[in-house]
N, C-alpha and C positions, 0 to 999 in steps of 0.2 A: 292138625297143623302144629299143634307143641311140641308131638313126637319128630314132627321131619326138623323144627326150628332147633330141636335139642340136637338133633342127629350133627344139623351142621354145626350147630357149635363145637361138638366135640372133634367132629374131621377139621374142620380150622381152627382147633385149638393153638393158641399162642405157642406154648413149648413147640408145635411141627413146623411153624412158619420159620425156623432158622434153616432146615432142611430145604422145606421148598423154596427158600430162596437160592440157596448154593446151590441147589438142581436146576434151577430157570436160569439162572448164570451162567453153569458148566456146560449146560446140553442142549441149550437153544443154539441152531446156528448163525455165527455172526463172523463177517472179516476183519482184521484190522486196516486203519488208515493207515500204517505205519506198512513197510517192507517184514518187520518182526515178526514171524508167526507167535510167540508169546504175547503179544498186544492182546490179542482174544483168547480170551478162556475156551473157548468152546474145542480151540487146536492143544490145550494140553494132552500131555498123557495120560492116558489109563488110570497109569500106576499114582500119578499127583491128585485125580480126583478121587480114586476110591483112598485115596490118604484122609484128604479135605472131608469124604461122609462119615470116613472110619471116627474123626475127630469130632465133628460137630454132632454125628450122632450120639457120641459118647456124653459130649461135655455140654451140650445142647436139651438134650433131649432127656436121656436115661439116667444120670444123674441126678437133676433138677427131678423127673418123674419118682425115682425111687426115694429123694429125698421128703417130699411132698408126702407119701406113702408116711414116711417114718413119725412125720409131725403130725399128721392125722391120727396116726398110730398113740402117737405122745401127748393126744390131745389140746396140740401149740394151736391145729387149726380147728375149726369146724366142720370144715367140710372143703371139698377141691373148689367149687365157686367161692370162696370166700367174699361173702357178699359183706361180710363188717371189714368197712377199710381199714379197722385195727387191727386186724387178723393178715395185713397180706406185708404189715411192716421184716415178720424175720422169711416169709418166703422171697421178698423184694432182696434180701439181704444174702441170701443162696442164688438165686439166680446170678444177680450182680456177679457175684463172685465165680460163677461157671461160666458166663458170658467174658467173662474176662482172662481168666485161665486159658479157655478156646482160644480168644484172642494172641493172649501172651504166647502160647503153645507152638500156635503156627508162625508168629511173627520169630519166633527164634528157632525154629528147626526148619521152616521148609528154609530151599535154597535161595537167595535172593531175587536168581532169573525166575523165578514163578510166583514173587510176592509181587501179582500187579493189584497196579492203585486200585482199582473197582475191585476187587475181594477182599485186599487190606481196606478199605474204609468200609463191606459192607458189615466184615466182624467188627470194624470201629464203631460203625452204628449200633448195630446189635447194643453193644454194651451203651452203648452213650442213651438209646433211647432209653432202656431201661431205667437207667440213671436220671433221669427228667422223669419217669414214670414216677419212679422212688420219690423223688423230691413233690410231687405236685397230693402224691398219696398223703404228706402230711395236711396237705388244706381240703383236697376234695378227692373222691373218687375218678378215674380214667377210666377206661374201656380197654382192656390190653388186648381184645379179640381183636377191636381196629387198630390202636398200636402194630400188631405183629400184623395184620394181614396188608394194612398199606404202606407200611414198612418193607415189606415185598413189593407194593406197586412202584414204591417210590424208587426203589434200588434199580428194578427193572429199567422203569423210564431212564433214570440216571445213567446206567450201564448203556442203553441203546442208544441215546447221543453220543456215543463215543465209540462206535461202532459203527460198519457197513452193511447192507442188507445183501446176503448172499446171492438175491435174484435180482440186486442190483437195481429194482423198482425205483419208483419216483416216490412212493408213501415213506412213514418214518419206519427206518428199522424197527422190527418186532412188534409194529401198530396193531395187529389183529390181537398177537399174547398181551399185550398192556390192556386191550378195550374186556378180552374176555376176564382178566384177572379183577378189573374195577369194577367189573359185573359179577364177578363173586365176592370184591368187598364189601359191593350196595347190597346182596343179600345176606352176607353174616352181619352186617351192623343192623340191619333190618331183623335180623335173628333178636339179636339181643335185646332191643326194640321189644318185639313183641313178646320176649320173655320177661317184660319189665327185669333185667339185671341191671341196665344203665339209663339214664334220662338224655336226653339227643346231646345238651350240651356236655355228659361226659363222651357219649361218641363221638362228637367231631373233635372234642380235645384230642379224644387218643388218636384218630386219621389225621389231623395236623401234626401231630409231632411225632405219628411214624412217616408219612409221605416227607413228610420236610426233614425230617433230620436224616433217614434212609439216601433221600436222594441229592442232596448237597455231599456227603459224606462219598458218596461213589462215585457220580457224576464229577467232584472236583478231587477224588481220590486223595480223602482228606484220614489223616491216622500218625500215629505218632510211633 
């Protein structure tokens, strides 16, 4: 059981959840309530979403990965869990910093008809959750696996009130992807659980303040 519980932790590892969020955004289908085909992500172009992975992957993922690499390398960490919460003050401090760049990047190069509110607020999340992670890491340990992974549920959910269901059902848009997605955050926080890395009250820290701040920030298409 340690091997599969390890397994998931590293495929829901925190750095890929910015990915799988702009993928569950861009390529679920969904209508707008508006006349707008831009109101819904799901009718952009091609060419604006492979911009959106081209970026997040970069500034998201492989930066933050290769930098982690170097301070490991430099001996700043101990290791990629960094289980002493003094050890995760200058990776909080990179991230922050590429989470925000992402942000900055797209809010000033894509074109304004494609900066809708639910993708600018959920890189405004991204970055703000962070930032509460940083600040809470000074008193106690979080859980960033649940951070990032309900940080996706929360975005989702948020996104889908404001959206129509293509098949036009009576259930809430995208109810089946939100119940399957809370059923893979019950088993990564359950991962970590049983890998003794967090005690429940730093899990539910982290799922409160990715579900809650992910999905206020999209749902009310909140970003500066």
């Amino acid at each position: 059981m340690k091997q599969f519980f390890s397994a998931i932790s590293y495929i829901f590892h925190p750095l890929l959840m910015p990915l799988l969020g702009i993928y569950l955004l861009l390529m679920i289908p969904t209508l707008p309530v508006s006349l707008n085909p831009l109101d819904t992500l799901y009718l952009y172009p091609e060419m604006v979403k492979q911009y959106l992975f081209i970026v997040l992957g970069i500034l998201t993922l492989l930066a933050p990965v290769l930098s982690l690499f170097i301070m490991k390398r430099n001996r700043i960490i101990g290791d990629y869990y960094m289980i002493d919460r003094k050890q995760r003050f200058y990776p909080y401090i990179l991230i922050l910093f590429y989470y925000f760049l992402a942000y900055f990047f797209v809010r000033r190069q894509l074109p304004l008809d494609y900066q809708h509110p639910a993708l600018m607020g959920f890189l405004f999340g991204l970055f703000t959750v962070v930032l509460i992670a940083f600040v809470i890491n000074f008193f106690t340990k979080i859980s960033l696996h649940a951070v990032a992974i309900y940080g996706v549920c929360g975005a989702l959910i948020g996104y889908s009130q404001t959206q129509i269901s293509p098949v036009f059902s009576e259930s809430p848009t995208n109810l089946y992807m939100i119940l399957y997605l809370l059923g893979v955050a019950a088993i990564v926080i359950g991962a970590r659980a049983y890998l003794k890395a967090h005690n429940l009250l730093e899990l539910f820290l982290g799922a409160l303040v990715g579900l809650g701040v992910c999905f206020v920030c999209v749902k009310f298409g909140i970003y500066l």
